[in-house]
C-alpha positions in Angstrom: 23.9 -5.2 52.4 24.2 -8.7 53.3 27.4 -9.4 51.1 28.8 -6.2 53.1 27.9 -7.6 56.4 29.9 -11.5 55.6 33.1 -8.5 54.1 33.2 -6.9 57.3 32.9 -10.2 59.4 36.1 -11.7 56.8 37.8 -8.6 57.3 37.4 -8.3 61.0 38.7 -11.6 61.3 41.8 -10.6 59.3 42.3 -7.7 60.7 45.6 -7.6 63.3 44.0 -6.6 66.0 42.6 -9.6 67.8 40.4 -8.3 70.5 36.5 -8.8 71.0 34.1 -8.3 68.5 30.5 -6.8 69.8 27.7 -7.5 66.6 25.3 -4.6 66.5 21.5 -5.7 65.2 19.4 -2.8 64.2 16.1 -2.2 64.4 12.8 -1.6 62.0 13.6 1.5 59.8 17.0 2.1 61.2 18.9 0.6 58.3 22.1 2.4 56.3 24.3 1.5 54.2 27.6 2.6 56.2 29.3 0.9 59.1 30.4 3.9 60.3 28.0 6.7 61.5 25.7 8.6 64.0 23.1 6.3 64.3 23.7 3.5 67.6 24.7 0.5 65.8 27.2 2.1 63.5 30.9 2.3 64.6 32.0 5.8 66.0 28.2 6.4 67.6 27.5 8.1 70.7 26.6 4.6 72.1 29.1 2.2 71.1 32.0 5.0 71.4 30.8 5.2 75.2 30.4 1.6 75.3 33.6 0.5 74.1 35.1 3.3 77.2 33.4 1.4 79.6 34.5 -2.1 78.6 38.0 -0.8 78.7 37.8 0.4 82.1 36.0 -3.3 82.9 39.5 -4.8 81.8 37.6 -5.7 78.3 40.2 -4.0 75.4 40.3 -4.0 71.6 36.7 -4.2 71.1 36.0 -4.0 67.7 32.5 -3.1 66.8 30.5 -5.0 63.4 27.2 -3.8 62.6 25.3 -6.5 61.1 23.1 -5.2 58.0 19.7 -6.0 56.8 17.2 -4.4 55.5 15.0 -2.6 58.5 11.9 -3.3 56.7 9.3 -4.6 58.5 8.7 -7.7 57.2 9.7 -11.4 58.8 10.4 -12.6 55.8 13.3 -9.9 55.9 14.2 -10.6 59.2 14.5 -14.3 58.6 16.6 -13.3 55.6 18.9 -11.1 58.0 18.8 -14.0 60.8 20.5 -16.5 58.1 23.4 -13.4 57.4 23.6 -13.1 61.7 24.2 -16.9 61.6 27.1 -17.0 59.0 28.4 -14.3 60.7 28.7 -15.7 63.8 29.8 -18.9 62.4 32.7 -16.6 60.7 33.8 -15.1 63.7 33.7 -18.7 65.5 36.0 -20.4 63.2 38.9 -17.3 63.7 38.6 -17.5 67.1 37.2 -14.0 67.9 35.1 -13.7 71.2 31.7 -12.0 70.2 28.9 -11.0 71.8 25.7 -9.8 70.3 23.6 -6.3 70.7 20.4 -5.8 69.2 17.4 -3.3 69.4 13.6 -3.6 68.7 13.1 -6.3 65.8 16.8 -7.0 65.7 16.0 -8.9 68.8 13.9 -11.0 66.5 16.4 -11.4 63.9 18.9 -12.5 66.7 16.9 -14.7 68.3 16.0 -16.6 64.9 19.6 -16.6 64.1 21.5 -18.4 66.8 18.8 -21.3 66.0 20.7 -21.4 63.0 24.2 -21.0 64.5 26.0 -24.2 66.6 27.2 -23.7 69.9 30.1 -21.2 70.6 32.8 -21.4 73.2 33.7 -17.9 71.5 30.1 -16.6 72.6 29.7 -14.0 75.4 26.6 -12.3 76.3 23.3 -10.7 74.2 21.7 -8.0 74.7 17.8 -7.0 73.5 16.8 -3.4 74.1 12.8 -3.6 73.8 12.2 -6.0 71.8 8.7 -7.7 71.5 10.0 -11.4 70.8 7.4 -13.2 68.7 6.2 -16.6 69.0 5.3 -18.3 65.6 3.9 -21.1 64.2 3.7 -22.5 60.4 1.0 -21.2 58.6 -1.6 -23.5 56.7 0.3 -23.9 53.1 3.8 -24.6 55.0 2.5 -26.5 57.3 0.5 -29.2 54.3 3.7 -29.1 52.4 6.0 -30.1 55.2 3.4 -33.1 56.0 3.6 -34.0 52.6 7.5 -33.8 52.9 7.3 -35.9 56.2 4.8 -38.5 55.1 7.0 -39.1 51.3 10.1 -39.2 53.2 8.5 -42.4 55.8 7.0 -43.8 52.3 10.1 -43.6 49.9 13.0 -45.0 51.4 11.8 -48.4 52.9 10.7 -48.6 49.4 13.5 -48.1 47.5 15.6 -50.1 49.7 13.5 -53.5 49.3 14.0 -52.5 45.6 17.4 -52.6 46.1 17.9 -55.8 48.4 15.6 -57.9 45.6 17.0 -56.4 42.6 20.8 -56.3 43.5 21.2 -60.1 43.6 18.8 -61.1 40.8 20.5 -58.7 38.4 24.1 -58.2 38.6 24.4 -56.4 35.0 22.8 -53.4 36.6 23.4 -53.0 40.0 25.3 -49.7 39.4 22.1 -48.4 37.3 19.9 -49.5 40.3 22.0 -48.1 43.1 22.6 -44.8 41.6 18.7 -44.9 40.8 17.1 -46.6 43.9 20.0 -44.8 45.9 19.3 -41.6 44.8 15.3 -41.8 45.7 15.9 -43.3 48.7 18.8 -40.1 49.8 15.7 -37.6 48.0 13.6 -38.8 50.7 15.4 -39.1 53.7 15.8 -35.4 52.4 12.2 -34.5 52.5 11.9 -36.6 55.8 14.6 -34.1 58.0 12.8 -31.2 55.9 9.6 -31.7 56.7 10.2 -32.7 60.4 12.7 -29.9 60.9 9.9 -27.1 59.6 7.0 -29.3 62.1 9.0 -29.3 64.7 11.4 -26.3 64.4 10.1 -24.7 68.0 11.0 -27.9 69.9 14.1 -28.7 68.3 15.4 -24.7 68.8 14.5 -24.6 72.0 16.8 -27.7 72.5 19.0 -26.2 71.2 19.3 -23.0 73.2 19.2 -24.7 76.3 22.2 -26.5 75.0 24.1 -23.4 73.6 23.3 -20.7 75.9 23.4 -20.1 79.4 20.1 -18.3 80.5 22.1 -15.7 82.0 23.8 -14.9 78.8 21.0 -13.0 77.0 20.0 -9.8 78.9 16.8 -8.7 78.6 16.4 -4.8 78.4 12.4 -3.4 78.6 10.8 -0.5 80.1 7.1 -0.7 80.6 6.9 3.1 78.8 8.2 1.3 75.6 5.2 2.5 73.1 6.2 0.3 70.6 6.3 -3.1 72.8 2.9 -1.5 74.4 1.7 -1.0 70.5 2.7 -4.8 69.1 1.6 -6.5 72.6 -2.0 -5.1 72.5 -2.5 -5.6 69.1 -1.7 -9.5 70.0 -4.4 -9.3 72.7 -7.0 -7.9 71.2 -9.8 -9.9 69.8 -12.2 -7.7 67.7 -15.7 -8.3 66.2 -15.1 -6.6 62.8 -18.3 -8.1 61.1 -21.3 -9.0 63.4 -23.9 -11.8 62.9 -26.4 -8.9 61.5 -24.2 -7.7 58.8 -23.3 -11.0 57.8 -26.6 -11.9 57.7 -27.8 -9.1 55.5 -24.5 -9.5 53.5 -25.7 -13.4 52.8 -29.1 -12.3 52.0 -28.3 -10.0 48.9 -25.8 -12.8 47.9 -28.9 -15.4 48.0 -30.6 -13.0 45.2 -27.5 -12.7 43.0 -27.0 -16.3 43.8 -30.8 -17.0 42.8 -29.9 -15.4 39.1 -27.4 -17.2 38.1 -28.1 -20.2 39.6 -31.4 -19.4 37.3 -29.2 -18.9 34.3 -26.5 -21.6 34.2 -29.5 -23.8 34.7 -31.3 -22.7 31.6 -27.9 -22.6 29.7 -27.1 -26.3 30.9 -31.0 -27.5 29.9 -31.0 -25.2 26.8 -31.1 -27.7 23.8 -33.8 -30.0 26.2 -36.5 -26.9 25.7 -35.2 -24.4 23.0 -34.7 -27.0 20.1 -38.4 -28.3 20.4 -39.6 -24.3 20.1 -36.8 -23.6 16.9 -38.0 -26.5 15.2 -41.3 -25.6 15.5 -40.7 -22.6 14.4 -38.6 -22.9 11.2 -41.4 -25.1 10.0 -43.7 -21.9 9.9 -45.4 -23.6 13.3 -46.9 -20.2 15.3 -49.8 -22.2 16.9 -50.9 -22.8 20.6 -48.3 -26.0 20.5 -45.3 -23.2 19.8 -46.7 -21.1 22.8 -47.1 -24.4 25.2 -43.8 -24.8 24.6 -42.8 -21.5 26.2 -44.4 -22.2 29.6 -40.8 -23.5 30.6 -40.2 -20.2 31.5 -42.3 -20.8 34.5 -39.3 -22.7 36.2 -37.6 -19.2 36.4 -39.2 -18.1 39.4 -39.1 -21.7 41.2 -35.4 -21.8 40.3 -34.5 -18.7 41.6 -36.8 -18.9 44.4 -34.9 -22.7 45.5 -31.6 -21.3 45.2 -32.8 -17.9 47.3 -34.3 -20.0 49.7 -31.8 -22.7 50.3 -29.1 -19.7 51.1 -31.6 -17.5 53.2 -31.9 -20.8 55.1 -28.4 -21.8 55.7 -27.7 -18.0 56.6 -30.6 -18.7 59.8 -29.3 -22.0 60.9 -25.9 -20.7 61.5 -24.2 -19.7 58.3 -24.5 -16.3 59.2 -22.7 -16.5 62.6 -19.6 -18.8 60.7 -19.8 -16.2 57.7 -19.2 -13.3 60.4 -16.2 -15.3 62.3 -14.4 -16.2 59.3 -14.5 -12.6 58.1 -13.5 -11.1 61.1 -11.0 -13.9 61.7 -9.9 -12.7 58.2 -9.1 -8.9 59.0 -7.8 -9.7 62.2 -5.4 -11.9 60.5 -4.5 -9.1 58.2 -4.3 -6.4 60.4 -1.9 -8.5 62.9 -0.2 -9.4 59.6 0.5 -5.5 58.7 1.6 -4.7 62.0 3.6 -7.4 63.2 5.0 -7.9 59.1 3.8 -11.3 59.1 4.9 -11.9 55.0 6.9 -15.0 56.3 6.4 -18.7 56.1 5.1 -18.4 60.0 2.3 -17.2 61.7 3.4 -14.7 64.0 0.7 -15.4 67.0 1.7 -13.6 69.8 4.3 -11.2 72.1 6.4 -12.0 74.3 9.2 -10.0 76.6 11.5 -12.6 76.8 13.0 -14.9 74.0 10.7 -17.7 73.0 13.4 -20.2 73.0 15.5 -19.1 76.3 12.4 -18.2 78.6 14.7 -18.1 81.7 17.2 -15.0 80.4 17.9 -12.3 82.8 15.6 -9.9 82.6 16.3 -6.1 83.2 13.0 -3.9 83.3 13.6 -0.1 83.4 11.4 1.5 85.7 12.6 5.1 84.7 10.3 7.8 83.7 13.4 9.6 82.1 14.9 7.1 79.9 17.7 8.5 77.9 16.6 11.8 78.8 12.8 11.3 77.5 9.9 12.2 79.9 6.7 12.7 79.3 7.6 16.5 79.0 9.9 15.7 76.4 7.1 13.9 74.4 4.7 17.4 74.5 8.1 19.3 73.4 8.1 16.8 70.5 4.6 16.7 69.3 4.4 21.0 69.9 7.7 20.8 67.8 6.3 19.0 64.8 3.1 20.6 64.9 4.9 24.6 64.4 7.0 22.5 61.7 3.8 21.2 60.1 1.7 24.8 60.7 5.1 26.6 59.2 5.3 24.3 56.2 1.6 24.4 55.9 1.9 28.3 55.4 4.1 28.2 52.6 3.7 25.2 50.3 1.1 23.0 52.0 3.3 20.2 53.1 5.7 19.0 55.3 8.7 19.7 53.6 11.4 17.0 55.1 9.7 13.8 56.1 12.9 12.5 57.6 13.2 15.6 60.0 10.1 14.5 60.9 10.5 11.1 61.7 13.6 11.6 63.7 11.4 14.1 65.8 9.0 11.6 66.7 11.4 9.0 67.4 13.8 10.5 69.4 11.0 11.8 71.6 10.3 8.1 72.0 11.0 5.7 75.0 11.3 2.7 72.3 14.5 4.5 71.5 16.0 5.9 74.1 17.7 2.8 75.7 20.9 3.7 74.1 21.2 7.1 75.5 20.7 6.2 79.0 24.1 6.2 81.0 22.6 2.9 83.2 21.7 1.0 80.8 25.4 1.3 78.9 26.8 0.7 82.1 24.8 -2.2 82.4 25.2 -3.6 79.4 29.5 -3.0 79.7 28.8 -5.1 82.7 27.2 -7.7 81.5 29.8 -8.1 77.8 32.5 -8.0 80.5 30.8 -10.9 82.8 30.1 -13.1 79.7 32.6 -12.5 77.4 35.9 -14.5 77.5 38.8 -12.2 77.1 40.5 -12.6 73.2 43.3 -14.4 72.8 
């Protein structure tokens, strides 16, 4: 898909019509493999078909619509892989020329927004548009974050290095300066390499923000939200929230059946370290025929096994009282929270993704455009008890027959056409909006 996306960006730019070109981002679970289609972001849609209408009547001709592909999953590690295709094919259109502007829904808002860090500035660039998207903020998880330290701190310790290598060996040994430059040179270039890496990852936030203030206007990027978006509702909460899943109690009665498993084999690796110290005494004893009260005094070892076990029980029923308990219960729940935020925000990246936001993280000052609307698109609360009575006769139907649902798809699209989150690009105001603002930000082709 991401091959496809670059083909249509080369051919667009070839093509002989030279008018605008308006990117389409899709959302999570909204991907295809055709450019062309019923679904918003595909050419000859309801949407951009009434969209490109209305940009003609604004004086805005020729558009030329160019889906960008990825793969809809939700995962940031995808949508950073479809940010990096968004950047080169912005960075295609720029070199031909071609005024663009950018549209993108739900989580393609995300991929956007991570992909014009990636792209330089445009004078080609006209407006973007986000229809609900929940913009995340992010930071570098643990591991990333220790390895681009590492890279920082080798890349301030190499080069000065190799370069006082260079200035003492150069004039001492003049039959292998080109040995020592290619050698010295190339540690000292490795490192000024892991120097920009490792300060690009630590301080990626600061330096994009930098460079949106440079590259955008704020009023470029339109900001489309309704507060009856479920799904923004859905992913903001879920950042808010700050659950006990494992309380002091449990965690307490959790350490205190470890402390007993803990107390056997604590026990046994003891014995198995100490073995030859009070078993060879007994074997010798008793290969020489030896069954007397010396062989049996030797046995009384094994009354260590209660005050081993009772000193390992004891030190870990301890430490559960003076506290361990209470850590052992936040680090859990800190644990599950992590994971649950992971699985619903698709946090499989390199970042962190640590909270919501309704505007982009990098261009806090866009215009922002909040639909107020209790019929967005035609959906109404109404509409949602049609839905859900809908798919429960489907269900009850199916149920009748074979036990199942038979088309999963059918169902899906029920339930998400009945849905505010996706009814933005149905709604006659907001394409009328959004025609407005292409036509007040986009520079006319030439």
């Amino acid at each position: 898909m991401h091959d496809a996306t670059r083909d249509n960006a080369a051919g667009a730019s070839g093509s002989a019509a030279r008018g605008p070109v308006i990117v389409t981002v899709h959302g999570t679970n909204d991907a295809h493999a055709e450019d062309t289609g019923a679904r918003w972001w595909q050419r000859g849609s309801q949407f951009t078909e009434r969209l490109i209408t209305d940009l003609a009547q604004r004086g805005i001709g020729g558009v030329e619509i160019l889906p960008l592909h990825w793969s809809g999953q939700n995962s940031d590690f995808d949508r950073l892989r479809g940010a990096s295709d968004l950047s080169r094919t912005l960075r295609g259109l720029d070199r031909e020329g071609r005024p663009h502007a950018i549209i993108a829904h739900s989580h393609g808002g995300n991929v956007t927004v991570e992909g014009l860090t990636q792209a330089p500035r445009s004078a080609q660039r006209g407006g973007i548009i986000s229809f609900g998207t929940p913009f995340f903020t992010r930071r570098l998880k643990t591991v990333p974050m220790l390895i681009a330290l590492f890279q920082t701190v080798l890349g301030l310790v190499i080069p000065p290095i190799m370069i006082w290598y260079l200035v003492e060996i150069l004039p001492s040994d003049t039959n292998k300066k080109i040995e020592a430059v290619v050698f010295f040179g190339g540690l000292c270039a490795l490192g000024l390499w892991s120097l920009a890496a490792g300060v690009r990852k630590l301080a990626r936030q600061q330096f994009a923000t930098r460079l949106f203030s440079k590259s955008l206007a704020p009023s470029q990027w339109l900001v489309v939200h309704s507060p009856r978006d479920e799904a923004m509702q859905l992913l903001e909460r879920a950042a808010q929230i700050s659950p006990q899943y494992v309380k002091t109690a449990s965690a307490m009665r959790s350490l205190t059946a470890f402390a007993s498993l803990a107390g056997v084999v604590g026990t046994a690796l003891f014995f198995v370290w100490t073995g030859s110290y009070f078993l060879d005494p007994i074997l010798t004893k008793l290969q020489a025929g030896e069954f007397g009260l010396g062989t049996a005094a030797d046995f009384t070892f094994l009354l260590l096994v209660p005050v081993i076990y009772g000193a390992v029980f004891f030190a870990i029923w301890l430490i559960a009282r003076a506290g361990g308990a209470w850590a052992y219960a936040k680090f859990l729940t800190s644990a599950i929270h992590g994971g649950v935020i992971g699985a619903a925000f698709g946090g499989d990246g390199a970042f962190r993704l640590v909270g919501v936001t309704r505007l982009p993280p990098y261009a806090i000052n866009a215009r922002e455009e909040r639909i107020e609307a209790v019929d967005l698109g035609g959906i109404n609360d109404a509409a949602l008890f049609d839905a859900a009575q809908g798919l429960y006769n489907s269900v009850v139907a199916s149920d009748a027959q074979d036990g199942g649902i038979p088309n999963p798809d059918m169902m899906w699209k029920r339930l998400s056409d009945a849905l505010y989150h996706n009814a933005y690009m149905r709604d006659d105001g907001v394409i009328a909006t959004v025609a407005d603002h292409i036509a007040a930000t986009l520079k006319p082709a030439r």
